[in-house]
N, C-alpha and C positions, 0 to 999 in steps of 0.2 A: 579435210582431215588435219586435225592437231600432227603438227612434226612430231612433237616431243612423243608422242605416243606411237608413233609407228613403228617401231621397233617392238615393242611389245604385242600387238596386230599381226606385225609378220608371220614373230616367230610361233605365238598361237595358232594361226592357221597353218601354220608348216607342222605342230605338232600335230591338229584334230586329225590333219590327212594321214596320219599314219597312225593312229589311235589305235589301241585296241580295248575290247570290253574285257570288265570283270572273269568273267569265266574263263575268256582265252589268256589272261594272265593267270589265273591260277593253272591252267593248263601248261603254261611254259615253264612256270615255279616247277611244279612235277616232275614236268621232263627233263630241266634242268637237275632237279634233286638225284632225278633216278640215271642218271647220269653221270652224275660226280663234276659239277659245274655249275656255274653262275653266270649273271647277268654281267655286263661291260666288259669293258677291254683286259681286263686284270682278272686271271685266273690266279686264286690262291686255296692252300688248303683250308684256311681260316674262313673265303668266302664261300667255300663249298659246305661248310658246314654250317654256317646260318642260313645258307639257301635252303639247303635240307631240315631245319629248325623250324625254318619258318614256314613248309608247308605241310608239316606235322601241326603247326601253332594255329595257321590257316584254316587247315579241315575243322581244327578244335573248334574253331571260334566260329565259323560257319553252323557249324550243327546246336552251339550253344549258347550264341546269343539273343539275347530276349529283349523287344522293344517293349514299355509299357502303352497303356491304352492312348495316355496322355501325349508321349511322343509320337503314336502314331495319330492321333488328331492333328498335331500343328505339321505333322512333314503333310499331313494328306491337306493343309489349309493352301500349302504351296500351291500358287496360280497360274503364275510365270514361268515359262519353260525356261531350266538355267540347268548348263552343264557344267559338273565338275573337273576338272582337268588336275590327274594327278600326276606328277613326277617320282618316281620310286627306282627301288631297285631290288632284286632278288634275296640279299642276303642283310638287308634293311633290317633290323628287329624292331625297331619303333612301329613300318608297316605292318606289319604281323598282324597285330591287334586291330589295326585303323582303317585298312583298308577291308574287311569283313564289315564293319562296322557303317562304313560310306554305300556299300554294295546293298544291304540289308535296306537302308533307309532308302537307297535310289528304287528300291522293288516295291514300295510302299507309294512313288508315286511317278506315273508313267514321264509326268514333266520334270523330273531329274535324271538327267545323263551321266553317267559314270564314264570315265575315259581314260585310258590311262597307259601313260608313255615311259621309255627307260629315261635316266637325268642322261646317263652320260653318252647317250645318241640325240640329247636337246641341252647343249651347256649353254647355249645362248638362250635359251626362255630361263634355263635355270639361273641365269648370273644379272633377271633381269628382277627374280624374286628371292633374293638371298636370304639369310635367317641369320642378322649380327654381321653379317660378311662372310659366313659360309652357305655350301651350296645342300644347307641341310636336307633331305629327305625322311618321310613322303611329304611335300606340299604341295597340297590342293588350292587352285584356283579357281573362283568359283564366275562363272561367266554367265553374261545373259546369251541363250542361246542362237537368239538371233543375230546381234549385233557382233555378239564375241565381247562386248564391254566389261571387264573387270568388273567384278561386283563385292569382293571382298580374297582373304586366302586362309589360309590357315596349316600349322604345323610348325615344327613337326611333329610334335607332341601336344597332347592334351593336355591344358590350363596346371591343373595341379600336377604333371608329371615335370613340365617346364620349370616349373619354382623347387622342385627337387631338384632337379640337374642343377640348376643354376645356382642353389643353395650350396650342393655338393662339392661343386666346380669354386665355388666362392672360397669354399676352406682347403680344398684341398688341390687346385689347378688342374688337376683333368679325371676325366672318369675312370673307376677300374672295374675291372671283373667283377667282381664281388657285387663295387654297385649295379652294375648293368643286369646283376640278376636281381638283385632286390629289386632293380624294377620292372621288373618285369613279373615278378611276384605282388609286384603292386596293381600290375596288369589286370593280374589274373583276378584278384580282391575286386577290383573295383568294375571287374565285369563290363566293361563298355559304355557304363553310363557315364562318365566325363566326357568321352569322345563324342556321344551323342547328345550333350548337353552343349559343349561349342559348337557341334554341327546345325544344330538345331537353331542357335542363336547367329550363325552365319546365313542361314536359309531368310532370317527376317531384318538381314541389314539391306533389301533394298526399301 
């Protein structure tokens, strides 16, 4: 075993063991929502209300997203059994949209796992795939599922939502309200197919 890489191996298998699926996390979103609470160590009124946003935005996206024929040809070309392994957190609004999106295409083909863990109960897998030097969320690691071998990652955002933050943040040094709705209004326009368009092109970097 490569030294350099056992750290990232560890903390992998420390997270799969405590994985949970898709469902059982929108199930915890729920009960969280319907509770008046969030995920990690920090309860705030601010994160009760994205938790509760977001499985209003969840159920939406659930019921309304549409893969084309096309996309579901190349997920169903996938061969290799390779797990996802996501990092998130309740009141996340980038997951909203992405994680429906990962869940839909893992139902499409029985050799993709969907998995998905809180960051701030894994900051050691999280600090080992940072995004610039934060511990952005949702990022998915995409793994072979035997080995566990990294096979690529992705997020937190989708390609064209990335170069907006970044664009926004370039002029103006941090995000505000306003933007965070517009994009999410951007979200909702572009219906899931960006997300499924770098998912899709992550599926075929092995």
């Amino acid at each position: 075993m490569n030294n350099s890489n056992r750290p990232v191996e560890e903390n992998i298998k420390k997270a799969l063991e405590k994985a949970i699926s898709y469902r059982e996390y929108r199930d915890l979103v729920k009960k969280l929502a319907e509770t008046n609470s969030n995920s990690g160590p920090i309860q705030t009124d601010t994160l009760i209300n994205y938790t509760q946003l977001n499985d209003r935005r969840m159920k939406r996206w659930d019921k309304t997203l549409k893969i084309s024929k096309e996309y579901k040809s190349k997920i169903a070309n996938l061969n290799s059994k390779t797990t996802w392994l996501v990092l998130t957190e309740s009141w996340c609004g980038d997951a909203s949209p992405s994680l429906p999106v990962m869940n839909k295409m893992a139902e499409l083909n029985s050799k993709l796992d969907l998995k998905i863990v809180l960051r701030d109960e894994n900051l050691e897998l999280m600090n080992l795939f940072l995004t610039n030097g934060a511990q952005s969320i949702p990022k998915l690691i995409a793994l072979n599922s035997k080995t566990h071998t990294v096979l690529g990652e992705w997020g937190p955002r989708p390609s064209t939502a990335t170069k907006m933050v970044n664009d926004y943040k370039t002029e103006h040094g941090k995000l505000s309200p306003e933007f965070k709705e517009n994009l999410q209004v951007w979200y909702n326009k572009d219906k899931g197919q960006t997300i499924l368009d770098d998912l899709v092109k992550l599926l075929t970097l092995k």
